[in-house]
ZAMARGU-4260 file (C-alpha; in steps of 0.2 Angstrom, whole numbers, plus 5000, padded with zeros to 4 digits):
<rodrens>
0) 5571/4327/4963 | 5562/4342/4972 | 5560/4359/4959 | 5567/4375/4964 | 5548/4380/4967
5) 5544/4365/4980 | 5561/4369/4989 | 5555/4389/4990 | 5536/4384/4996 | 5543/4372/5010
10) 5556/4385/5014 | 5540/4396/5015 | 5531/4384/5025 | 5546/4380/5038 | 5548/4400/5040
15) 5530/4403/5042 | 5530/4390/5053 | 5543/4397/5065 | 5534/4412/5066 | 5520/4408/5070
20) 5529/4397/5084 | 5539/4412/5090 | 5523/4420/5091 | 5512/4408/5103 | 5529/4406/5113
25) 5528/4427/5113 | 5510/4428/5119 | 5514/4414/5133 | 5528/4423/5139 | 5516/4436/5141
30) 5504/4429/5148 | 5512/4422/5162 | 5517/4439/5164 | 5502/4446/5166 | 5495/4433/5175
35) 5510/4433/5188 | 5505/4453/5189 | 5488/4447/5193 | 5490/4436/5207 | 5503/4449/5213
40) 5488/4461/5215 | 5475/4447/5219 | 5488/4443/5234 | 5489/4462/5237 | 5470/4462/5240
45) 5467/4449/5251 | 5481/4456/5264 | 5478/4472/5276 | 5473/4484/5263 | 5475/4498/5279
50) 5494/4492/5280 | 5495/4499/5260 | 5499/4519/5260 | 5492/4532/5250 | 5506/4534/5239
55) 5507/4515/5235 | 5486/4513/5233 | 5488/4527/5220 | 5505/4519/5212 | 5494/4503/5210
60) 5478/4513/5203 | 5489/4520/5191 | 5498/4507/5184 | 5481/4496/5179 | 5473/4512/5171
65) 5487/4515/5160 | 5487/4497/5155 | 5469/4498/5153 | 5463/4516/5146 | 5470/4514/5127
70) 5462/4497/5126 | 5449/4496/5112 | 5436/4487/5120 | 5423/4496/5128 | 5421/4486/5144
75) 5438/4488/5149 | 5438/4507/5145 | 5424/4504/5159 | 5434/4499/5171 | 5448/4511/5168
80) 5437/4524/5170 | 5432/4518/5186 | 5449/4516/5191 | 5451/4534/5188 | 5434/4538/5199
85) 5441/4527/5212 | 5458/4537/5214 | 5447/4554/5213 | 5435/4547/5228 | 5454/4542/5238
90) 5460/4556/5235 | 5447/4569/5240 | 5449/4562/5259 | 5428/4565/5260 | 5422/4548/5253
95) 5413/4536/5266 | 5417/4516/5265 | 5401/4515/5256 | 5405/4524/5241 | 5422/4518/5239
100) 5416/4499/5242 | 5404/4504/5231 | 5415/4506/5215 | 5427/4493/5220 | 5413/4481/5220
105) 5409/4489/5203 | 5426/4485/5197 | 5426/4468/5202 | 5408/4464/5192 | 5415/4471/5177
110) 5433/4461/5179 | 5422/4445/5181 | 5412/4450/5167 | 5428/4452/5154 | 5437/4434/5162
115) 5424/4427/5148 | 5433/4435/5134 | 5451/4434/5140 | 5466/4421/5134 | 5465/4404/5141
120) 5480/4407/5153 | 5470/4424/5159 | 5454/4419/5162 | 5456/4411/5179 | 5466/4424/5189
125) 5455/4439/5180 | 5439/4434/5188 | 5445/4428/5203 | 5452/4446/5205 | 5435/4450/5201
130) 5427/4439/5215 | 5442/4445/5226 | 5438/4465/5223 | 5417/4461/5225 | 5423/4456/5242
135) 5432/4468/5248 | 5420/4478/5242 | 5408/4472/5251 | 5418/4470/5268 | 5425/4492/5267
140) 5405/4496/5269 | 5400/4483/5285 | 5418/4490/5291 | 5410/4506/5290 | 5394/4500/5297
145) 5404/4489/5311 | 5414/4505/5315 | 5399/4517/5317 | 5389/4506/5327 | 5402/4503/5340
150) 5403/4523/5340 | 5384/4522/5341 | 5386/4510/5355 | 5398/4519/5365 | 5388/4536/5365
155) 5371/4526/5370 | 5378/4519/5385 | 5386/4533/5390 | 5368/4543/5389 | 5360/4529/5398
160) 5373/4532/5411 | 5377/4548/5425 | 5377/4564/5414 | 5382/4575/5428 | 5397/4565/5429
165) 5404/4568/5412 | 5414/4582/5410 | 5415/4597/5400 | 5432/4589/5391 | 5426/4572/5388
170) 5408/4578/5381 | 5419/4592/5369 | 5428/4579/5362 | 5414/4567/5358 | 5404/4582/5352
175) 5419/4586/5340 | 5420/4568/5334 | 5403/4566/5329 | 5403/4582/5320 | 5418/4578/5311
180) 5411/4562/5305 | 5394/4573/5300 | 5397/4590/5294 | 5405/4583/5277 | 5391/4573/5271
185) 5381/4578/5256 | 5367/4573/5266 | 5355/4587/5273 | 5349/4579/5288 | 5366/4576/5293
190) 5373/4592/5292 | 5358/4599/5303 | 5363/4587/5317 | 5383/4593/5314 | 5377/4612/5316
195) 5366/4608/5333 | 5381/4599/5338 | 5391/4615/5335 | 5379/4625/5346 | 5380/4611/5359
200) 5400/4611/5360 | 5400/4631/5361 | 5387/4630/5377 | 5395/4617/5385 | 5411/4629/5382
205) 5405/4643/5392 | 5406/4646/5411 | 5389/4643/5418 | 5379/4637/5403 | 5360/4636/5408
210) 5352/4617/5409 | 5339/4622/5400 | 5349/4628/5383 | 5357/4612/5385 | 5341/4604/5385
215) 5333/4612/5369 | 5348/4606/5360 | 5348/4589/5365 | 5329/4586/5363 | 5331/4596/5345
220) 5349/4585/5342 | 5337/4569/5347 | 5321/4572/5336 | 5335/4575/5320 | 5345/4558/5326
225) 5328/4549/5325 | 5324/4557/5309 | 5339/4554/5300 | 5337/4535/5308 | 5322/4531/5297
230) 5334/4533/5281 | 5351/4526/5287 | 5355/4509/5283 | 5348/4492/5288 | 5359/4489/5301
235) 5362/4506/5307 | 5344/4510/5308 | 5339/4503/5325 | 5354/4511/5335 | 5353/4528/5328
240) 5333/4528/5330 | 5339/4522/5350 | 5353/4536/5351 | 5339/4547/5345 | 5326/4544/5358
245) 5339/4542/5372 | 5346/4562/5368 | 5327/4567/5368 | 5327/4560/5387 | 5342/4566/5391
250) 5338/4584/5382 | 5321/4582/5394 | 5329/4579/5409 | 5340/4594/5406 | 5323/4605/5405
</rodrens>
């Protein structure tokens, strides 16, 4: 016959037991909780990130650093302080593809990097979020690249062409998208070709602007393109260095 003292330990043993049962069922619950919100966001990611509107980008931002800032492990702190950067970069309406691929791409090392340390259940769908936010990364600077060298392109040909042809309106409005893209940037060569721009725009604005000021500030406009080339990006480098000798010709012909 059991003792009073057996019957209390298995007691003891049956209740520890269900805790710890009620526990794992606990942390699977919430796994596959989380793990849902991952492949939610995962699925969010590989769709057309254009189609998603400010206020829902910063919605989406928010949630993930609040659920990762008061985390007590120092890489995931990381990455929602670069969560927080990332909103700060949105928001401020100035930040090229470069820079925001830049830090997503960030992000999406550092997810990877934590996948190794995360439940069972977890550690799938964490780094292939990580893999998932490296590419799109990735792809927001070529689109950036793509984008600018169609822009490129488009002015090239339009140089090579008939510029007595073109007129004052059309030029105007490619003078003011070029400086709009240009004036911004932190960078000094840049904001050297925005202000010749500027000077351009307001002679072609006049009634009988002289060939010859139109001239000066195309060859000028051309030696700073071909300047500003030798520091642009791989494959940027050979159009801008091309629009760059093509408005020095075009500057000549003027003179």
């Amino acid at each position: 016959m059991a003792s009073k003292t057996d019957k209390k330990s298995a007691a003891h043993d049956e209740d520890s037991t269900k805790k710890t049962s009620q526990k794992n069922a606990a942390d699977t619950t919430n796994d596959n909780g989380d793990s849902q919100e991952l492949d939610s966001l995962i699925s969010t990611l590989e769709g057309d990130l254009s189609a998603l509107d400010n206020d829902a980008a910063f919605s989406l931002l928010d949630h993930w650093y609040d659920a990762l800032h008061k985390a007590s492990e120092p890489e995931i702190k990381e990455i929602a302080t670069n969560l927080k950067e990332l909103k700060k970069l949105l928001k401020s309406g100035k930040a090229t593809g470069h820079e925001i691929g830049e830090i997503i791409s960030e992000i999406g090392e550092q997810t990877a990097e934590v996948s190794s340390d995360a439940p069972k259940g977890l550690k799938t769908p964490i780094k292939k979020l990580g893999t998932q936010l490296r590419k799109v990364g990735t792809s927001l600077g070529k689109a950036e690249d793509k984008e600018h060298i169609e822009q490129i392109e488009s002015l090239v040909e339009t140089l090579e062409g008939d510029l007595t042809s073109i007129d004052s309106e059309t030029a105007v409005g490619a003078i003011d998208e070029w400086y709009n893209l240009l004036h911004k940037s932190d960078n000094d060569n840049y904001k050297e070709i925005a202000n010749e721009l500027k000077k351009l725009k307001q002679l072609l604005k006049r009634s009988n602007p002289k060939a010859a000021d139109i001239g000066e500030v195309l060859s000028k406009l051309g030696e700073q393109t071909q300047e500003a080339g030798k520091e642009a990006p791989r494959g940027i480098k050979g159009p801008v260095q091309r629009l760059g000798k093509l408005l020095s010709k075009a500057g000549k012909s003027f003179e």
